[in-house]
N, C-alpha and C positions, 0 to 999 in steps of 0.2 A: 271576538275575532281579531280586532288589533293586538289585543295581547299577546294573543297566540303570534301573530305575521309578525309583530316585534320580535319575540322570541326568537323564532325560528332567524331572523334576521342576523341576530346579536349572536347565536349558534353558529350560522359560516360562518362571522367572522372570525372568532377564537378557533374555528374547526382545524387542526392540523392539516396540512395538504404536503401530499407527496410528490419531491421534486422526479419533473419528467423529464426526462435528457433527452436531446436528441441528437447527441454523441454522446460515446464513453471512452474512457479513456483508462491505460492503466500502464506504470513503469516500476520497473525496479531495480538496479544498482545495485551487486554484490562484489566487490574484491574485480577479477578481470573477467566478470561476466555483466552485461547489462541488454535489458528488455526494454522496447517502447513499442504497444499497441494503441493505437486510433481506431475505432469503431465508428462508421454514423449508421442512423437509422435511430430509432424509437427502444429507449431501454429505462421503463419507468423503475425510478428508484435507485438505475444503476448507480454505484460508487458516491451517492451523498453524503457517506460517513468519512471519507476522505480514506481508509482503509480498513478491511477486516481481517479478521487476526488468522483466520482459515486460511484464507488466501495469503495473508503474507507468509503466515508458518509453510506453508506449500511452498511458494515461490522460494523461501530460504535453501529449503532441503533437495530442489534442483539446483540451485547458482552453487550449494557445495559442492556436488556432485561434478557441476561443471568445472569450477575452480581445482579440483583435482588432478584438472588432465591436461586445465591450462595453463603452459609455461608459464614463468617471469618476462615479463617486455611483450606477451603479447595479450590480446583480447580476443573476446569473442560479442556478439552484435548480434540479437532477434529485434527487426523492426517490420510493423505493421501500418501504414497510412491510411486515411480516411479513402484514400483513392484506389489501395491496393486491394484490386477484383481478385486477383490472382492467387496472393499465398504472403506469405512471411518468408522476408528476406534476411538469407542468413550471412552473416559478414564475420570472417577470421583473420583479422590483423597478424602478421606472424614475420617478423624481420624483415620488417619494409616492406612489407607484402600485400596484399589484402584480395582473400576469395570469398568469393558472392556467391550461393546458392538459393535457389529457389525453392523453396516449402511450398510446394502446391497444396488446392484442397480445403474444402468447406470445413476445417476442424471450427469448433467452437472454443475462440480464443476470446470473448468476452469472459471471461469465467478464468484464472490463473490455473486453478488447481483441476489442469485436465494434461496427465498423462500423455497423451496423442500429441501437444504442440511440442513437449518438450523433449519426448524421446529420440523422433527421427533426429531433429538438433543434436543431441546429444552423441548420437551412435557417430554422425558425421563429424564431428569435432574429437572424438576420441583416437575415431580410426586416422583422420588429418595429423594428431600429435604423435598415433604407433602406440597407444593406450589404451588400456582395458577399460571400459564402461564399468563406475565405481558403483559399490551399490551402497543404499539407500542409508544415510547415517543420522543419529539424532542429533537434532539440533536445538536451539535456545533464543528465544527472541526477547529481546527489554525496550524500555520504554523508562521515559521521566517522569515522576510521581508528585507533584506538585501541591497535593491538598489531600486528607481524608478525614471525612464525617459519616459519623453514624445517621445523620441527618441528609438525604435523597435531595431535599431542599436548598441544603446548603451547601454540599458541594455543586449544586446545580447552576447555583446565582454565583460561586467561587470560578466556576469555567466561564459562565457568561461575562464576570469581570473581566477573566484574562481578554476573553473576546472581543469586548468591547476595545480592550487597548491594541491590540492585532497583535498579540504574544504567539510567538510560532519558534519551534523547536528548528534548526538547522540539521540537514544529515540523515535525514530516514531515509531508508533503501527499497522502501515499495510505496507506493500510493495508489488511489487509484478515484478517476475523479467521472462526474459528469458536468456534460455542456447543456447548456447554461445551467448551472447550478451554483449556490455559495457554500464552498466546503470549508467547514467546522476545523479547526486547529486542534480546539483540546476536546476531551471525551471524557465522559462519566465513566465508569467499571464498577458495574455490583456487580460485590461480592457473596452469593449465600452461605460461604462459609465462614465469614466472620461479622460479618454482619455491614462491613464497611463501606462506603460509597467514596471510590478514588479519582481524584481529576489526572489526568495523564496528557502529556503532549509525545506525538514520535515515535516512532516503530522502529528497532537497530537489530540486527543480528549479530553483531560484535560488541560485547561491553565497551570496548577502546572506543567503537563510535560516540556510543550511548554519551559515555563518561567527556568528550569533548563534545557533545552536544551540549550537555548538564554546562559547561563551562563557557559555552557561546550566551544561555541563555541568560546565566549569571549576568553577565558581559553586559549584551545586548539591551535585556530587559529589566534588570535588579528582579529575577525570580529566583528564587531559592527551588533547589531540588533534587531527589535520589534519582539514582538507576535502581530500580527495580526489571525483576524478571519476570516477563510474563507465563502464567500458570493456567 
């Protein structure tokens, strides 16, 4: 019977445990479009990976759409607070100007890749420039490619290095985090089609970023790294 209540003892502790947020939080930065949502309440598990690639490839292929319609010299503004009952407030900067609309409405804006937050936005910012609502275009996201092993093991202990030194890529355009939580810098990437297990730091939607990220980290860190494109 000790053995056993030992056991079982020594099992929590090694047990993974899933971070439980009790905010979340999620932004993103494209060209002259930028997003910042605040969420509180209880969202187990929300955004502990620091980003996912669903969500950020989504977010990409709206901010293009937006970037379309938005001139030179101005912006456009989606922000959400922990406080805000109401809705998402929309902000168009536009020759020293700046209009505020109100996005009413329980939309589920925890979640990036939901259609509903980003349409109305979108329709009103188009018609604001006398622009047509662009449609849907492909797009390309990269990332910094730091390490790859056939070996799960050893790229795994190659990220926890980085980790350990607090190596972080500058310049990604989405993130997406929770409170209290400690969000990871680098990330592992199996591959099943080639068998590889990749360490990566940074999410970009423009190579030009990627490629001055690659260049900060050199800088910053002595890491050595490609732009690779995410598949």
């Amino acid at each position: 019977m000790k053995r056993a209540a030992l056991s079982l003892f020594v099992l929590a502790l090694v047990a993974p445990v899933t971070a439980r947020a009790d905010s979340y939080e999620w932004s993103g930065r494209s060209g002259r479009f930028t997003v910042h949502v605040w969420l509180d309440g209880f969202n187990e598990g929300a955004g502990e990976g620091g980003w996912d690639e669903a969500d950020a490839r989504d977010f990409a292929g709206w901010a293009r759409r937006f970037n379309d319609v938005i001139p030179p010299g101005a912006r456009v503004t989606m922000t959400r607070a922990v406080t805000d009952d109401d809705g998402t407030t929309l902000s168009i900067r536009d020759r020293g100007r700046t209009t505020t609309t109100l996005l009413r409405g329980d939309r589920d804006v925890a979640v990036s890749a939901r259609a509903a937050f980003f349409a109305p936005a979108l329709a009103i910012v188009a018609r604001h420039f006398r622009a047509r609502v662009p449609p849907v275009r492909a797009i390309r996201l990269y990332t910094l490619q730091v390490f790859a092993s056939r070996s799960p093991a050893r790229a795994r202990a190659f990220a926890a290095s980085l980790e350990a030194r607090g190596v972080a890529a500058r310049g990604a355009f989405f993130s997406q985090k929770c409170h209290p939580c400690t969000i990871p810098e680098t990330r592992v990437r199996d591959s099943p089609r080639d068998g590889l297990h990749r360490v990566v730091l940074g999410v970009y939607d423009r190579a030009e970023s990627a490629h001055a990220a690659r260049a900060h980290l050199a800088r910053d860190f002595h890491v050595a790294s490609w732009v690779a494109e995410l598949r």
